[in-house]
C-alpha positions as CSV (number, residue, x, y, z in Angstrom):
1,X,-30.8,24.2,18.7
2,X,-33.9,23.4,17.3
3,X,-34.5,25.7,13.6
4,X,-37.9,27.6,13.6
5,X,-39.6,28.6,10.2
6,X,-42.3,31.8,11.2
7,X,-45.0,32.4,8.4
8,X,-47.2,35.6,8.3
9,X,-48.6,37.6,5.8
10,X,-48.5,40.6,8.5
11,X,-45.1,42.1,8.8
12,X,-45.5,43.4,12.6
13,X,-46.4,40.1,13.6
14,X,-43.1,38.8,11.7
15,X,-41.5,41.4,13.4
16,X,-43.0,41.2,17.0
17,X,-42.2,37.2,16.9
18,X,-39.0,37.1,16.1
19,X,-37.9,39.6,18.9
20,X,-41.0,38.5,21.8
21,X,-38.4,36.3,23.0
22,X,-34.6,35.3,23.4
23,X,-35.3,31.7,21.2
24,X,-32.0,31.0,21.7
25,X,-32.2,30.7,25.4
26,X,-35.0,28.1,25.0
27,X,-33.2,25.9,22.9
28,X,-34.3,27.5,19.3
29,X,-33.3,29.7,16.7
30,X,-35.0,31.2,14.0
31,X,-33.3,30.1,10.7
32,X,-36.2,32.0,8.7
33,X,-39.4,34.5,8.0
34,X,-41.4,34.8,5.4
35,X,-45.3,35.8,4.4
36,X,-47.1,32.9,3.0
37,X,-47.2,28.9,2.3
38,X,-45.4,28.8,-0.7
39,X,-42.4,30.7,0.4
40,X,-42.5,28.4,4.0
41,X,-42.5,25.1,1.1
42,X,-39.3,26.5,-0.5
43,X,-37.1,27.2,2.9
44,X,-38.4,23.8,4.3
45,X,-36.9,22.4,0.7
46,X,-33.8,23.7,1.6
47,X,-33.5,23.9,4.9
48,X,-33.5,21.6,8.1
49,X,-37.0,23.0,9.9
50,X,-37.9,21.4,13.2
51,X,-41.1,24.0,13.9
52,X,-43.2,25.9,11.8
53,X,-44.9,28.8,13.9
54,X,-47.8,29.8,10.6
55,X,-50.8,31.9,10.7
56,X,-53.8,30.7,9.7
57,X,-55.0,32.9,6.9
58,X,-52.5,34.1,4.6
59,X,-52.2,35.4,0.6
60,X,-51.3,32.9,-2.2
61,X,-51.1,29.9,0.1
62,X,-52.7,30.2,3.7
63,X,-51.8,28.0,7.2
64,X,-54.6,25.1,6.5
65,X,-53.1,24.5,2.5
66,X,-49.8,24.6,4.1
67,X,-50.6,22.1,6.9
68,X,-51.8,19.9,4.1
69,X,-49.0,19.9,1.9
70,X,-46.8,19.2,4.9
71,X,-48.9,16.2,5.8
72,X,-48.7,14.8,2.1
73,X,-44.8,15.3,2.1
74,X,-44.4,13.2,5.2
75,X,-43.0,16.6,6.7
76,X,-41.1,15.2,10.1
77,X,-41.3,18.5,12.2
78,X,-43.9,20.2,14.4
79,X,-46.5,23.0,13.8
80,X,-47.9,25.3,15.8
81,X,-50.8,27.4,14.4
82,X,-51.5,31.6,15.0
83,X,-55.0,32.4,15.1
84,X,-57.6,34.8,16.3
85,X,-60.6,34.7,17.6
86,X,-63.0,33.2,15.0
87,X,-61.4,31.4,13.5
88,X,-61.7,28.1,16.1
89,X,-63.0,26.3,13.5
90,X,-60.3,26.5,11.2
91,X,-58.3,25.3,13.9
92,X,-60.1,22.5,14.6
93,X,-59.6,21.5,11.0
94,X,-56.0,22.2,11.4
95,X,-55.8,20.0,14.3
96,X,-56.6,17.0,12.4
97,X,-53.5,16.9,10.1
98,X,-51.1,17.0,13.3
99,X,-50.7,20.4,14.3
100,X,-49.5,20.3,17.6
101,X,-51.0,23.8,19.1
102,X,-52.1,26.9,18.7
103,X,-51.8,30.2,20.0
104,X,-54.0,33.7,20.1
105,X,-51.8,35.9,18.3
106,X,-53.6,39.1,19.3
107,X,-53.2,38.5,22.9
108,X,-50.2,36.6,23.2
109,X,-47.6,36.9,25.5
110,X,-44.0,35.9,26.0
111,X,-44.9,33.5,28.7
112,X,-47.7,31.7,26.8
113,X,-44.9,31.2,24.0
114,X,-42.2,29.8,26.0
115,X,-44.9,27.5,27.8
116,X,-45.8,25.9,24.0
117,X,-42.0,25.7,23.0
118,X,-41.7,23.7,26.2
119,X,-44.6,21.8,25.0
120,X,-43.6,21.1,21.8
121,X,-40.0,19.8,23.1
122,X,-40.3,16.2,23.8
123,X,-41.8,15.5,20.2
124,X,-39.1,17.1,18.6
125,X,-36.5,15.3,21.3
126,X,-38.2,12.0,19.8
127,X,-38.1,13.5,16.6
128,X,-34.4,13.8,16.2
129,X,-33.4,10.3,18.2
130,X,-35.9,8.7,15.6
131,X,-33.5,10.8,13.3
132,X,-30.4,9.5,14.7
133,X,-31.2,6.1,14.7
134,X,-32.5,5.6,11.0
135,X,-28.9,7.7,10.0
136,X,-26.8,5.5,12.8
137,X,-28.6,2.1,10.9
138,X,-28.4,3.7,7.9
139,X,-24.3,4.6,8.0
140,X,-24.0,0.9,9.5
141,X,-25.2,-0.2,6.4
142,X,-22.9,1.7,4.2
143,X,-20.3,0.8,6.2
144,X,-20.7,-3.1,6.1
145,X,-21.3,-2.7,2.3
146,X,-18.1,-0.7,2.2
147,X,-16.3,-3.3,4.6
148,X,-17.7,-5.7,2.0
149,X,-16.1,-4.9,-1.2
150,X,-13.1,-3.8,-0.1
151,X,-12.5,-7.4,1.6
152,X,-13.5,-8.5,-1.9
153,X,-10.8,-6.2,-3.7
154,X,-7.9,-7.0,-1.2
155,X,-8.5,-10.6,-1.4
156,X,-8.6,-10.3,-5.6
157,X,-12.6,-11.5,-6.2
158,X,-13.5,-11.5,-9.2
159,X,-16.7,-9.6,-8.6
160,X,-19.1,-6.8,-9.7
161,X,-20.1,-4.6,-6.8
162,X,-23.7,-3.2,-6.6
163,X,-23.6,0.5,-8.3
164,X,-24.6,2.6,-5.2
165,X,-24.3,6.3,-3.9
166,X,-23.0,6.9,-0.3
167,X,-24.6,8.8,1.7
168,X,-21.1,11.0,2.2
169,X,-18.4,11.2,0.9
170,X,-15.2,8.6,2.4
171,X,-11.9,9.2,1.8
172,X,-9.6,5.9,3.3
173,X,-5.6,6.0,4.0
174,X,-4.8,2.4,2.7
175,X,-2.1,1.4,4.8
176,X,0.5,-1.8,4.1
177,X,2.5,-3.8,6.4
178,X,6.5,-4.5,4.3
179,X,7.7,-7.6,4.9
180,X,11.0,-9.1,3.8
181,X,11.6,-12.7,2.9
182,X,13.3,-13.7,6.2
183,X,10.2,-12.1,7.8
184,X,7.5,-14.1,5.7
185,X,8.9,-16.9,6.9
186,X,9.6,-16.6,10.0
187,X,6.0,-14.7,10.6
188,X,4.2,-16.0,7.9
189,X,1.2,-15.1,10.3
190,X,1.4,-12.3,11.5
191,X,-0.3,-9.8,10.0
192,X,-1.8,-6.1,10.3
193,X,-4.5,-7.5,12.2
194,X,-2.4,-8.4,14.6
195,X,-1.7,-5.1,15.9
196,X,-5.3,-3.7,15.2
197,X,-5.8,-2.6,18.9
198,X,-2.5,-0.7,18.9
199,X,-3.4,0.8,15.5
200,X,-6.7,1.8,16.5
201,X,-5.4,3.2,20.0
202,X,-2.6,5.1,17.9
203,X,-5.7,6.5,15.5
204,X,-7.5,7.5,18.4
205,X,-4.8,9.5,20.0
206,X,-3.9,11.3,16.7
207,X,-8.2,12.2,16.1
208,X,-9.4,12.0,20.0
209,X,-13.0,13.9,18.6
210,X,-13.4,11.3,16.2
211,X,-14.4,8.5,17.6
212,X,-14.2,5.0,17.3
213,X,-11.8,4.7,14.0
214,X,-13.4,2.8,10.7
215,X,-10.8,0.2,10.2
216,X,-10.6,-2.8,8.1
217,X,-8.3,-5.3,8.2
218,X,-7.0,-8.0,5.5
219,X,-3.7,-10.1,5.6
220,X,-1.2,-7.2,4.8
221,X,-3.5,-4.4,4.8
222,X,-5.4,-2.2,6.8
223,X,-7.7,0.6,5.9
224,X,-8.9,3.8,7.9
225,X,-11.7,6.1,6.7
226,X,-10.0,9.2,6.7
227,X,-11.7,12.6,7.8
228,X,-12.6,14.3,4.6
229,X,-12.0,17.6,2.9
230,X,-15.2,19.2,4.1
231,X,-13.7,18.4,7.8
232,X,-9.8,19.4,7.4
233,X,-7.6,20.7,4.4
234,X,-6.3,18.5,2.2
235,X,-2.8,19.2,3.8
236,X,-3.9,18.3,7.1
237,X,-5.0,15.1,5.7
238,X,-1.6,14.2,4.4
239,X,-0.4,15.9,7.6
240,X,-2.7,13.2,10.0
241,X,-1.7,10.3,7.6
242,X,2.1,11.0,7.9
243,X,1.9,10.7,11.9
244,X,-0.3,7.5,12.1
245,X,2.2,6.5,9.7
246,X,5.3,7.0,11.7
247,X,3.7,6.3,15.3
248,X,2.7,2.6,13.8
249,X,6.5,2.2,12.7
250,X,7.6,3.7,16.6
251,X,5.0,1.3,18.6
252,X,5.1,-1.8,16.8
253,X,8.1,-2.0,15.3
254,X,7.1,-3.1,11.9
255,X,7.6,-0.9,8.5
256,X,4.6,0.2,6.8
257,X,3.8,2.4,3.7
258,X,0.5,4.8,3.3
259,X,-1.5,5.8,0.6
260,X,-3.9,8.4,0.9
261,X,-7.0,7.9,-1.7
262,X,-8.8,10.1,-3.3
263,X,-12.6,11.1,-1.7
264,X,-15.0,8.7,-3.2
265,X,-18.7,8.8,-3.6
266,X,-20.0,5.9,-5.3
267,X,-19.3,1.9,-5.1
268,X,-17.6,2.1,-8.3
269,X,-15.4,4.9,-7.1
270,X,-14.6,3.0,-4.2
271,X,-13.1,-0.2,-6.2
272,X,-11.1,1.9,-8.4
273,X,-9.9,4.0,-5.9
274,X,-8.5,1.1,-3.6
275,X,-6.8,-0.8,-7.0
276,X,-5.3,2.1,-7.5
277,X,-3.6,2.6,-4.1
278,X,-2.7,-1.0,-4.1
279,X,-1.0,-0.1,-7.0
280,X,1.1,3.3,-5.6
281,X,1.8,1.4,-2.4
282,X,4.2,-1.0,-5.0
283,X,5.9,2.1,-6.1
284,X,7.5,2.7,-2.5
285,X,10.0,-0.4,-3.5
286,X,11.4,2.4,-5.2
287,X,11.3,5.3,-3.5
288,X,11.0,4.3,0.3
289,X,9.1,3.6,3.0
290,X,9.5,7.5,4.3
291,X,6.7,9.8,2.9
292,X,2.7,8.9,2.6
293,X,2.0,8.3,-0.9
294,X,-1.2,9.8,-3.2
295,X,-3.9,7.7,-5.8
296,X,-2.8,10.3,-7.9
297,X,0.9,9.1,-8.5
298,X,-0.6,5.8,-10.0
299,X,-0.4,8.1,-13.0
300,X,3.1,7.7,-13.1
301,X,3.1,3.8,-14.1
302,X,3.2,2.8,-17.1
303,X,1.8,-0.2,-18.9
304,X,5.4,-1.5,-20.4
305,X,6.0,-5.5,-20.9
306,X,10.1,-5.4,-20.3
307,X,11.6,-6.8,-23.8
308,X,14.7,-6.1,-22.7
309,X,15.3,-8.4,-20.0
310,X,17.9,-11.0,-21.4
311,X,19.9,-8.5,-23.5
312,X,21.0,-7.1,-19.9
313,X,21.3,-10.3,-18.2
314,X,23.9,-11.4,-20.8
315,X,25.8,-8.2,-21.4
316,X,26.0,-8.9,-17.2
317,X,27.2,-12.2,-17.7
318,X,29.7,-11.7,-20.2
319,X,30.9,-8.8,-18.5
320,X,31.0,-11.1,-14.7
321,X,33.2,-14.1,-17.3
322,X,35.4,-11.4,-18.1
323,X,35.9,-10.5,-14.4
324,X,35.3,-6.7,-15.3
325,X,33.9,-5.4,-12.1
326,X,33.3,-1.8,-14.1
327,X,31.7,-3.3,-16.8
328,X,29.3,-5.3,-14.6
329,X,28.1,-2.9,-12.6
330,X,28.0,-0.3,-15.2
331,X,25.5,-2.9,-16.5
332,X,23.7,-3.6,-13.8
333,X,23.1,0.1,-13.0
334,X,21.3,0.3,-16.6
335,X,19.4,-2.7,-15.7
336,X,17.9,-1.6,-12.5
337,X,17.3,2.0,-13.8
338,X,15.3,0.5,-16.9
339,X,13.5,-1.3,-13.8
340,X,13.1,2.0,-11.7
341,X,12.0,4.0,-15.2
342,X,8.8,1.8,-15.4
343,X,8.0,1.1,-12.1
344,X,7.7,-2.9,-12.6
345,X,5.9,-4.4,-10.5
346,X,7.8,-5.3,-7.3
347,X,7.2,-9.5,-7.2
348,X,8.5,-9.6,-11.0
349,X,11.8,-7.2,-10.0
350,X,12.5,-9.9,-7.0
351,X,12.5,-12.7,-9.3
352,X,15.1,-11.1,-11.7
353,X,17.4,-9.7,-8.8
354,X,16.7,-13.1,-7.2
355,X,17.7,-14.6,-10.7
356,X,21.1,-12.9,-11.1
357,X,22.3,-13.7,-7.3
358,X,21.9,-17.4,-7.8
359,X,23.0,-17.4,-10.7
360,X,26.5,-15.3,-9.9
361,X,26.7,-17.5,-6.8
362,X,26.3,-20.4,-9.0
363,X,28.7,-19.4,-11.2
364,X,31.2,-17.6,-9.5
365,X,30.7,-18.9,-5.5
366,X,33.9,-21.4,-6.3
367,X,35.6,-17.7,-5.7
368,X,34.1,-17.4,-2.5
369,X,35.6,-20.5,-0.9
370,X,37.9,-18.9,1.1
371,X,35.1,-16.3,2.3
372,X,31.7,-18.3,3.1
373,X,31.1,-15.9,5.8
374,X,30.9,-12.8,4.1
375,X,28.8,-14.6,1.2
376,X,26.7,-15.7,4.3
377,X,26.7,-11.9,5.4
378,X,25.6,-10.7,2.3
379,X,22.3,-13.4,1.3
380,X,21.1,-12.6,4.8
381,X,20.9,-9.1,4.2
382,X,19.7,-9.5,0.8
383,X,16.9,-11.8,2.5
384,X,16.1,-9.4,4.8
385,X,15.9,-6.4,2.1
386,X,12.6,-4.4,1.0
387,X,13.9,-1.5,-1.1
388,X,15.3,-1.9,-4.3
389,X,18.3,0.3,-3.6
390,X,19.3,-2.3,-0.7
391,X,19.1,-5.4,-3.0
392,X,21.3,-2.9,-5.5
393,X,23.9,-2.3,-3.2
394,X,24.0,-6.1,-1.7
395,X,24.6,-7.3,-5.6
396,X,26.9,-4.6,-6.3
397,X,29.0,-5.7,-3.2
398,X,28.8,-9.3,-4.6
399,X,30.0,-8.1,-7.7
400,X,33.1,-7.0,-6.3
401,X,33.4,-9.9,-4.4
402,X,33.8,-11.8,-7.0
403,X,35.5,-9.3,-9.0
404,X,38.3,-9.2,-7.2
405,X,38.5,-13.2,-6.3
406,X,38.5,-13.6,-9.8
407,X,41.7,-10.9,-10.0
408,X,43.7,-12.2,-7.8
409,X,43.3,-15.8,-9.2
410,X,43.6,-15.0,-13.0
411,X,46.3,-11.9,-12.1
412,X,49.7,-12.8,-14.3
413,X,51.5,-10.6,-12.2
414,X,53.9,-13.1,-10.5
415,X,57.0,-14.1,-10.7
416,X,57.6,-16.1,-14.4
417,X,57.6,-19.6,-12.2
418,X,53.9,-19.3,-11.2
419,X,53.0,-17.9,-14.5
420,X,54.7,-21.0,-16.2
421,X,52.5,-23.5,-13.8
422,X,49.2,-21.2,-15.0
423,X,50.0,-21.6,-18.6
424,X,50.9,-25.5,-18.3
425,X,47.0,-25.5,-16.6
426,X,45.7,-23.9,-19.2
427,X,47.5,-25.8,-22.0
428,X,46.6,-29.4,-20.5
429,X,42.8,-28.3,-19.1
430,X,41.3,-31.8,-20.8
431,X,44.3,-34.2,-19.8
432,X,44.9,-35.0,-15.9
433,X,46.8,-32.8,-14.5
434,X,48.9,-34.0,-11.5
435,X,51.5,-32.1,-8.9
436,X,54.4,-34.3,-10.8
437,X,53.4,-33.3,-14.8
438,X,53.8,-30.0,-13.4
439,X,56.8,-30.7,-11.7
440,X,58.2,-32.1,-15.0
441,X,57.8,-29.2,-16.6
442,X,59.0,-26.3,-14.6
443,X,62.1,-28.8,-13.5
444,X,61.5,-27.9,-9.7
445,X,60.5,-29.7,-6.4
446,X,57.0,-31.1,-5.6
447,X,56.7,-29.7,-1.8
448,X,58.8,-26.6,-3.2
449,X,55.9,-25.6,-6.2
450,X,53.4,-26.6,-3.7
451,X,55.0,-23.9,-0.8
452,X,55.6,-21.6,-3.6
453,X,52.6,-21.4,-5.2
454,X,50.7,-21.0,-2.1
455,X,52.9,-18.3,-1.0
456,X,52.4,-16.4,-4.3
457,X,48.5,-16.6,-4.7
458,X,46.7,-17.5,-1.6
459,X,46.1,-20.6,-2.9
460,X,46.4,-24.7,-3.0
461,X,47.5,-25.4,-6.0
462,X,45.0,-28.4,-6.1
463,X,42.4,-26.3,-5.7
464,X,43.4,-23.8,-8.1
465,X,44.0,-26.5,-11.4
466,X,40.0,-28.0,-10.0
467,X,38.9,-24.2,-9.9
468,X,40.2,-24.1,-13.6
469,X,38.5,-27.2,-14.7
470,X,35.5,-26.8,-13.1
471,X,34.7,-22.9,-14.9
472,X,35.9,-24.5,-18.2
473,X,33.4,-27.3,-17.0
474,X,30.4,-24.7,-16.6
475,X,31.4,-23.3,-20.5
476,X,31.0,-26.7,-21.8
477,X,27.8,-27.2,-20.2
478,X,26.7,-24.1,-21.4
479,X,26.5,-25.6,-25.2
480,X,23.6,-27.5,-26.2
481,X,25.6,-30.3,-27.8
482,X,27.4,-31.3,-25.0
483,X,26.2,-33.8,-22.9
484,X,27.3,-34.1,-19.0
485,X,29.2,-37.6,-19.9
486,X,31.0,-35.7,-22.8
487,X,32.0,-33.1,-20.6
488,X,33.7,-35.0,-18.0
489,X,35.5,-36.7,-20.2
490,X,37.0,-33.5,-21.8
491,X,38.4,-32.4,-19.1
492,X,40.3,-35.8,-18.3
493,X,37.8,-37.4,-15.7
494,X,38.1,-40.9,-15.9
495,X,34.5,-41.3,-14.2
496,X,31.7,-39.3,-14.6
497,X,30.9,-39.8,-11.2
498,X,34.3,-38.2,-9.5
499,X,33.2,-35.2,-11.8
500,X,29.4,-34.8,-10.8
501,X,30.9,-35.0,-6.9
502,X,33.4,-32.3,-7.8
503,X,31.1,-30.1,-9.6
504,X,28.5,-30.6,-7.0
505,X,31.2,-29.4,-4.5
506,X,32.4,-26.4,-6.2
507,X,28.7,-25.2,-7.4
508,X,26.0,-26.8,-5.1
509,X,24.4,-28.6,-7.8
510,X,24.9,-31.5,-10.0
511,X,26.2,-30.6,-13.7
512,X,22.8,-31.8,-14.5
513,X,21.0,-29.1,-13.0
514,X,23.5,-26.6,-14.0
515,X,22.8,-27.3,-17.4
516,X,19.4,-27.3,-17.4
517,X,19.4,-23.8,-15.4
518,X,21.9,-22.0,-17.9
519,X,19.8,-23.6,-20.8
520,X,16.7,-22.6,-20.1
């Protein structure tokens, strides 16, 4: 429909022209009527006018002033001029600043009407396409600026982006793909882009009037220009977003959190806004990959530098030395929930969880000799963890791993023969101990203790005075005073290197490196 704008000072006229035809069956409508120029200069102000039907002569400001102004304000519509007879020459003037007709308003008929709006068509056709292209070149613009700096922001340039209005508003669902560590390296290419035509198919299914989607990709990320408030409610938005969402997860088969942003108008808007996503999208380590996220919840971060890191990690250590599984977890529970109650960043809580697994299967993996295949079990699931809560539980199940190992090797509960062979360990940790000196003092057979002892605990009894020597080994290392060489020999190792080979066996790493780990 193209908008009309009638102007006459005569109210019959203003009367007789709105109802001499159905406009609307011609392709028009009247949006207005009013009685002279400067009333026609404040609806074309405010209003989109594609034809101006004026008279000629007309109070305050007549059809030739308005013609004029119109010309001087570039005005992109068409006019068409009322006049009667005697006044041709006012016409002709009229004709000069681009009128397109005129008609004979005493004598004019339906017919004569409909034949100018025909007329007039084709010019207003062009009119509008002209229209559409400058907008369609235009909005190309804004979008490659857009595209632009948010490449800029995603890839962390250090840049200052050009202060700019949009032309509308934009409001973007800032979407991330979750990877694990045992998916980074096994895809350490594959990225969102990757499965852009599925995500712009899946789009297009959701919004099928939309269009083409606006979607730009980088690395992990991928963002889609959402429709905006003045389109949908705001719960539809989050509605729309929770379904692209959940069909991505369905048809790809990779895990991905959203964030809906707020609507944005300027360049500046449009930085912060998309930091501030990046930002929310972090917080889902916590709280799941489930729900779409909003901007808004970036409110709930706080700007914290965690002081408290190494009073937790060695009230968890002593409490894992001690072989108190309640005590350990108890800790490690206040630990993660100082972590949850600040929302630290997610790269920083990796490295401490990542911390306290090697060190506990430094440590404390000489427990898990007997049961490599569930420590195996349990590092692959870690590796293939996103959530905080499944590296939690993983670590807690370690814990009592280890825990109860620990229990059943340190337990006193057996019979007073095995106890005896314990204590005489512990009494004679620094000389070497041998299968006869224990012999000697317990007054029993060699193949008998051996039998017995494995019987009783599970365990060689080799194993279990090299398991003793080898934690009292760790302790030793663990003071700043004592060298590797020292070490050994404290523990009645006649070579230093018989006691880097067993260390190495027991812990995966030289004493060397132990040291300089637990020291650090």
């Amino acid at each position: 429909m193209y908008n009309v704008l009638i102007v006459d000072d005569e109210k019959i006229i203003r009367i007789g022209m709105r109802t001499i035809i159905d406009w609307e069956a011609y392709g028009f409508r009247v949006a207005d009527i009013v009685s002279d120029g400067e009333q026609a200069l404040e609806v074309i102000e405010n209003q989109e006018i594609d034809l101006v039907i004026t008279d000629i002569k007309m109070p305050k400001m007549d059809g030739i002033q308005l013609v004029k102004v119109l010309k001087e304000r570039e005005f992109e519509g068409q006019v068409i001029m009322l006049t009667s007879y005697g006044e041709f020459d006012l016409t002709r003037e009229c004709l000069r600043y681009g009128v397109h007709d005129y008609l004979l308003k005493g004598t004019l008929r339906s017919s004569e009407l409909t034949q100018a709006l025909e007329a007039v068509q084709p010019k207003l056709k062009k009119r509008i396409a002209k229209t559409q292209e400058v907008d369609q070149e235009g909005k190309q613009k804004e979008q490659e600026l857009i595209k632009e700096i948010i490449l800029k922001v995603l890839k962390d340039t250090t840049f200052t982006p050009p202060v700019a209005a949009f032309g509308k508003s934009y409001q973007f669902l800032v979407i991330k793909h979750i990877k694990s560590k045992f998916e980074q390296e096994r895809n350490m290419d594959r990225t969102l882009k990757d499965y852009s035509t599925a995500i712009q198919n899946i789009i297009s299914e959701v919004l099928p009037k939309r269009g083409k989607p606006f979607l730009i990709f980088e690395g992990d990320w991928c963002l889609y220009s959402l429709p905006t408030v003045s389109e949908i409610s705001h719960p539809e938005v989050l509605k729309i977003s929770l379904q692209i969402q959940n069909l991505i997860k369905l048809y790809t088969n990779i895990k991905v959190i959203s964030v809906v942003g707020r609507p944005i108008y300027t360049t500046h808007d449009l930085v912060d806004s998309i930091e501030k996503c990046r930002q929310v999208a972090g917080m889902a380590f916590y709280c799941g990959y489930q729900d779409v996220l909003k901007e808004e919840k970036v409110h709930g971060l706080k700007d914290y530098k965690f002081k408290d890191k190494s009073i937790y990690e060695k009230q968890l250590h002593n409490a894992m030395k001690k072989g108190s599984y309640a005590e350990a977890v108890h800790t490690l529970e206040a630990y993660i929930e100082k972590l949850r109650e600040y929302y630290i960043p997610q790269k920083q809580v990796e490295q401490i969880l990542n911390n306290i697994l090697h060190r506990f299967i430094l440590d404390y993996g000489i427990y898990l000799d007997k049961n490599k295949e569930h420590l195996e079990n349990i590092i692959d699931k870690y590796r293939k963890s996103t959530l905080l809560e499944e590296y939690h539980g993983l670590i807690n199940e370690l814990i009592y791993t280890i825990c109860t190992y620990m229990e059943q090797v340190r337990d006193k509960h057996y019979r007073k023969e095995i106890v005896e062979i314990m204590d005489y360990v512990e009494g004679h940790i620094g000389e070497k101990i041998t299968l006869a000196s224990i012999a000697s003092q317990v007054n029993m057979n060699e193949s008998y203790i051996s039998r017995m002892f494995k019987n009783e605990t599970g365990m060689n009894i080799i194993n279990y005075i090299n398991i003793r020597k080898m934690e009292k080994a760790k302790e030793l290392l663990g003071e700043k005073n004592m060298i590797v060489k020292d070490v050994a020999y404290a523990l009645g190792f006649e070579e230093q290197s018989y006691f880097n080979r067993m260390f190495n066996k027991y812990f995966g790493v030289n004493p060397k490196e132990y040291k300089k780990c637990t020291n650090s």
